[in-house]
C-alpha positions in Angstrom: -112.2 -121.5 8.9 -115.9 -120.8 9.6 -117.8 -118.9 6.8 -120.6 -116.6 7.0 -123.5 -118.0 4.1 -126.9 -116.1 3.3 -128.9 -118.7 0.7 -125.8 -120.8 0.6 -124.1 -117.8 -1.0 -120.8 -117.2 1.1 -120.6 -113.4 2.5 -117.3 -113.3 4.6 -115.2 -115.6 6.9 -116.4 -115.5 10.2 -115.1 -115.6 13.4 -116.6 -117.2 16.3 -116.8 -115.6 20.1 -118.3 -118.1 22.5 -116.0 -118.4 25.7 -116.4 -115.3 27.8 -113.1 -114.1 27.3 -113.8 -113.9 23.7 -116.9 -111.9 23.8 -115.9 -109.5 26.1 -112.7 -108.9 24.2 -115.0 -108.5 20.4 -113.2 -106.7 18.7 -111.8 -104.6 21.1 -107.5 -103.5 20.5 -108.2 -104.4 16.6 -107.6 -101.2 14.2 -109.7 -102.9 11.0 -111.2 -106.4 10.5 -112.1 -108.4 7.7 -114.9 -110.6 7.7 -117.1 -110.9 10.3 -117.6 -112.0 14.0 -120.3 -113.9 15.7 -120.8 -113.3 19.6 -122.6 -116.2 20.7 -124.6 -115.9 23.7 -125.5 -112.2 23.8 -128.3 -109.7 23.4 -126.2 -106.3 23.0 -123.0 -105.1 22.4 -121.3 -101.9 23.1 -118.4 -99.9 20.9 -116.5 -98.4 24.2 -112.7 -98.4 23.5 -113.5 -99.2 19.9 -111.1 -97.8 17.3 -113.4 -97.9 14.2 -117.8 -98.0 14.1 -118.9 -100.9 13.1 -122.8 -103.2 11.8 -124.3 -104.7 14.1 -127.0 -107.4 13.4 -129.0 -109.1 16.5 -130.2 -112.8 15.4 -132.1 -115.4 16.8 -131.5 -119.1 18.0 -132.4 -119.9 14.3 -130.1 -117.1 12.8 -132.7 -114.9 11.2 -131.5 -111.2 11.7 -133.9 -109.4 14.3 -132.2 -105.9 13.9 -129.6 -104.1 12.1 -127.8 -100.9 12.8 -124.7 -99.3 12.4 -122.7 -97.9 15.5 -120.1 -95.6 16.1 -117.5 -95.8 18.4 -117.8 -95.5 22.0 -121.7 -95.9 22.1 -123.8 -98.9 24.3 -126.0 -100.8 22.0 -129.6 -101.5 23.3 -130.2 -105.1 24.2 -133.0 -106.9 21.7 -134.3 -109.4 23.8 -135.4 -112.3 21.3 -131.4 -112.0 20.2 -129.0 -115.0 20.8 -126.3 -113.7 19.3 -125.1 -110.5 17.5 -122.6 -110.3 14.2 -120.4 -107.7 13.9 -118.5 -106.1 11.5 -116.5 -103.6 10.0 -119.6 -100.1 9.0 -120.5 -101.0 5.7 -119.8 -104.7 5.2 -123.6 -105.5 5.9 -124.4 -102.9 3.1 -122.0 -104.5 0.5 -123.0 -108.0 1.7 -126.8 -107.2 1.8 -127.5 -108.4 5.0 -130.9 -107.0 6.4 -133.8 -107.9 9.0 -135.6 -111.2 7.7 -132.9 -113.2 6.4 -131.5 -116.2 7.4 -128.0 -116.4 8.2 -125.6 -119.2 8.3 -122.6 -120.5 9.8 -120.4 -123.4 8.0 -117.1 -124.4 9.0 -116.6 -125.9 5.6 -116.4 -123.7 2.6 -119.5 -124.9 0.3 -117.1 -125.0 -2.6 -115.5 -127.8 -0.9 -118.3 -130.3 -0.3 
């Protein structure tokens, strides 16, 4: 399972959406999610059909987060052009994980505990 890190500090378990059928689906149909999901490939997202609002954090090639905002349901996000991807997650998760513009963000498919 791929892990979400921040300063190797694990935030959440991660998802990965990188064929087009998964990024179009997101998170779409789901009534909760724990964790987090990272839409490779994208500049925006939108929360159409959505049954719950959601963070939304636009990052770079390199992973630094670019933007960070909190939608509700059944809005279309602006597009941030320098974005590559955009994590998503359950409204609130980036407040308790204390995920803001700046930093750095990682992906691992190993848990750092187990190196």
């Amino acid at each position: 399972m791929p892990w979400l890190l921040r300063d190797d500090r694990v935030l959440a378990s991660v998802e990965i959406a990188s064929s087009r059928s998964d990024r179009r689906t997101g998170l779409l149909g789901r009534d909760g999610f724990e964790g987090a999901l990272l839409i490779e490939g994208t500049r925006s997202v939108h929360t159409m059909g959505m049954r719950f609002p959601i963070d939304v954090a636009h990052l770079d090639g390199d992973g630094t987060v670019l933007r960070c905002a909190t939608m509700p349901r059944h809005r279309l996000g602006m597009p941030v052009l320098r974005a590559r991807k955009v994590l998503e997650a359950e409204a609130g998760s980036f407040e308790r994980w204390g995920i803001c513009p700046g930093q750095v963000l990682e992906v691992r498919v190993q848990h750092p505990a187990d190196s």
